[in-house]
C-alpha positions in Angstrom: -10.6 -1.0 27.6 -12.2 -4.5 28.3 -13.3 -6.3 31.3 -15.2 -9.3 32.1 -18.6 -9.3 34.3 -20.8 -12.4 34.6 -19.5 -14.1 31.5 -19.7 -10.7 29.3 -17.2 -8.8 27.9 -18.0 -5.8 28.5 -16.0 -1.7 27.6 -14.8 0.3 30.2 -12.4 2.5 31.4 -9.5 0.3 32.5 -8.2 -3.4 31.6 -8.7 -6.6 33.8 -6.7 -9.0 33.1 -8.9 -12.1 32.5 -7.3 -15.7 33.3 -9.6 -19.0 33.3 -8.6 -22.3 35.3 -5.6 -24.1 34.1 -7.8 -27.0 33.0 -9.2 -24.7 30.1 -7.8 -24.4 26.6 -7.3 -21.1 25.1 -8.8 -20.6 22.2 -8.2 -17.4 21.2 -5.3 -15.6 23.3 -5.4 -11.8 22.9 -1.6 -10.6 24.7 -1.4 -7.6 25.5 -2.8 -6.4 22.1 -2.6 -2.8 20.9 -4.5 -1.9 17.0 -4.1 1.6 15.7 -5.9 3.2 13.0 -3.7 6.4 12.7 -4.2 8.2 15.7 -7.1 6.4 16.7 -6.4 3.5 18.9 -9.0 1.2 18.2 -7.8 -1.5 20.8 -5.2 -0.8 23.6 -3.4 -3.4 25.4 -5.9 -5.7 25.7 -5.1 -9.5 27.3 -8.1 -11.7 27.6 -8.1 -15.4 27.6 -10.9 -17.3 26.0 -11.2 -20.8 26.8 -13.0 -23.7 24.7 -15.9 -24.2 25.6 -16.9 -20.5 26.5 -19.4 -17.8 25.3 -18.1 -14.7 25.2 -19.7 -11.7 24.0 -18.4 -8.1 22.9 -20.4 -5.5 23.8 -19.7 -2.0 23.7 -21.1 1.5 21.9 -20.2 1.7 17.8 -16.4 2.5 17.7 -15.1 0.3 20.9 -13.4 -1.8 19.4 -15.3 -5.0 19.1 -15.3 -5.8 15.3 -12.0 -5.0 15.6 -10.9 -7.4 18.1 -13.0 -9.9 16.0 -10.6 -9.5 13.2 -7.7 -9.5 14.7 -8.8 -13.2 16.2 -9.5 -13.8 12.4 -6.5 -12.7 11.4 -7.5 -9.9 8.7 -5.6 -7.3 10.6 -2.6 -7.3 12.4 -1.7 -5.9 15.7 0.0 -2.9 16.8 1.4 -4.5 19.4 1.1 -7.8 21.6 0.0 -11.0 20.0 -3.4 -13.1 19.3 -3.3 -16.5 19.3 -6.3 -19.2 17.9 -5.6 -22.3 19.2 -2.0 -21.5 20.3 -1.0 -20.2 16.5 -0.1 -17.1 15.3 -3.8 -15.5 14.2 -1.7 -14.3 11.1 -1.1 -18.1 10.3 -2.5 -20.6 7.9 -3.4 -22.7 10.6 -4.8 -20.4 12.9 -7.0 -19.1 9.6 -8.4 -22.2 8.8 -10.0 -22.4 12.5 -11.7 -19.1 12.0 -14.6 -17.8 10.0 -15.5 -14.1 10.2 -18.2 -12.2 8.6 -19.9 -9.2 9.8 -23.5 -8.6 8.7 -21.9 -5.0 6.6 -19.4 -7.7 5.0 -20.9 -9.1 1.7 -18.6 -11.8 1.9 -17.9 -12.1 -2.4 -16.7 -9.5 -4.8 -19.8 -8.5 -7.0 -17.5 -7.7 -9.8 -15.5 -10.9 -10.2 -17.2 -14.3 -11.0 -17.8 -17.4 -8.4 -14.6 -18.8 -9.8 -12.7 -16.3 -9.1 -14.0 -15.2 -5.4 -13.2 -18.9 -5.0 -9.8 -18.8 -6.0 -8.9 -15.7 -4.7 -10.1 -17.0 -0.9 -8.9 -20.6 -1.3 -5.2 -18.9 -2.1 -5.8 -16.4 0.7 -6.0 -19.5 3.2 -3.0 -21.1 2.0 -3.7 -23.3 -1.3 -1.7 -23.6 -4.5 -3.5 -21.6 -6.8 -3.8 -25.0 -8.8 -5.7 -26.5 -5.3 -7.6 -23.5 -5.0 -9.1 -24.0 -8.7 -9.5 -27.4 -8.4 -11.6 -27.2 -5.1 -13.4 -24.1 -6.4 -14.4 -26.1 -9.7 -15.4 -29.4 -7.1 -17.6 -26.8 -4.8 -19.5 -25.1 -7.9 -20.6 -27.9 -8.9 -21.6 -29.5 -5.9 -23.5 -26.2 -4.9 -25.4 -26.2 -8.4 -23.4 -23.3 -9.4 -20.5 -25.1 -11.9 -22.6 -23.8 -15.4 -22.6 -19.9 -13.6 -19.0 -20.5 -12.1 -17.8 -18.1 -14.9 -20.5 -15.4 -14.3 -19.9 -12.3 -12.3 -21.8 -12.9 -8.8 -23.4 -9.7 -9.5 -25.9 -11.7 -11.7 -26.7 -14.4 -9.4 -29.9 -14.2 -7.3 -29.9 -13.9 -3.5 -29.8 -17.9 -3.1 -27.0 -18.3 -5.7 -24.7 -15.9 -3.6 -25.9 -17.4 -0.4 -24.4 -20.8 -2.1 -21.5 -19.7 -3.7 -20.4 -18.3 -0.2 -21.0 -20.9 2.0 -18.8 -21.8 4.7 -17.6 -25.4 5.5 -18.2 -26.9 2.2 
């Protein structure tokens, strides 16, 4: 369960529901939002608003919940139940994805076994390009990152800096 103390969100045993001044836009909306994992239930009926502007924080022991709540936000899992909302779209939508960035320090963020190109193409298509756009803007960022004579190289060769590039967000 989540609750809010002093600008922290914090894990405990029941839900406060969390609303900010009118005058605030809502970022990320979690509604009532439910994730199961089996029988586990990662997430249970959580509504929090987060308005722009605003640090919040997730804290809780391993197993609370919070990277889970991160993705859901991201949309790279879907709820059990309730909705999330970025920015007043559907987390699940292209335009709620291309808001949101999401990496966790246990995510390597590229496929080792498939080459720049491809981890390029696959994510581009992912966020809601043409698989033609997606190929033509990986091809564009390679070579602006230095990276277009590797781009057909798995990324398990490239050094720590190449992989660094060839993941880089915003580009």
């Amino acid at each position: 369960m989540v609750f809010l103390h002093h600008g922290v969100l914090l894990w405990g045993e029941s839900v406060i529901n969390v609303v900010f001044d009118n005058g605030f836009v809502s970022v990320v909306l979690y509604d009532h939002v439910t994730k199961r994992f089996g029988r586990i239930v990662a997430v249970e009926d959580v509504y929090l608003e987060i308005p722009e502007g605003r640090i919040v924080a997730l804290v809780g022991p391993n197993g609370a919940g919070k990277t889970t709540m991160l993705r859901l936000a991201a949309g790279i899992l879907v709820p059990d139940g309730g909705r999330v909302l970025v920015y007043g779209y559907d987390a699940m939508s292209v335009r709620a994805k291309r808001r949101v960035g999401f990496m966790t320090p246990m995510d390597r963020g590229v496929y080792w076994r498939l080459t720049a190109m491809d981890n390029l193409v696959f994510f581009g298509t992912l966020y809601g390009l043409s698989l033609r756009e997606a190929r033509e803007r990986a091809k564009e960022l390679l070579e602006e990152l230095g990276l277009g004579g590797r781009a057909n190289d798995w990324v398990a060769t490239y050094s720590t800096g190449m992989m660094r590039s060839s993941r880089s967000p915003g580009r």
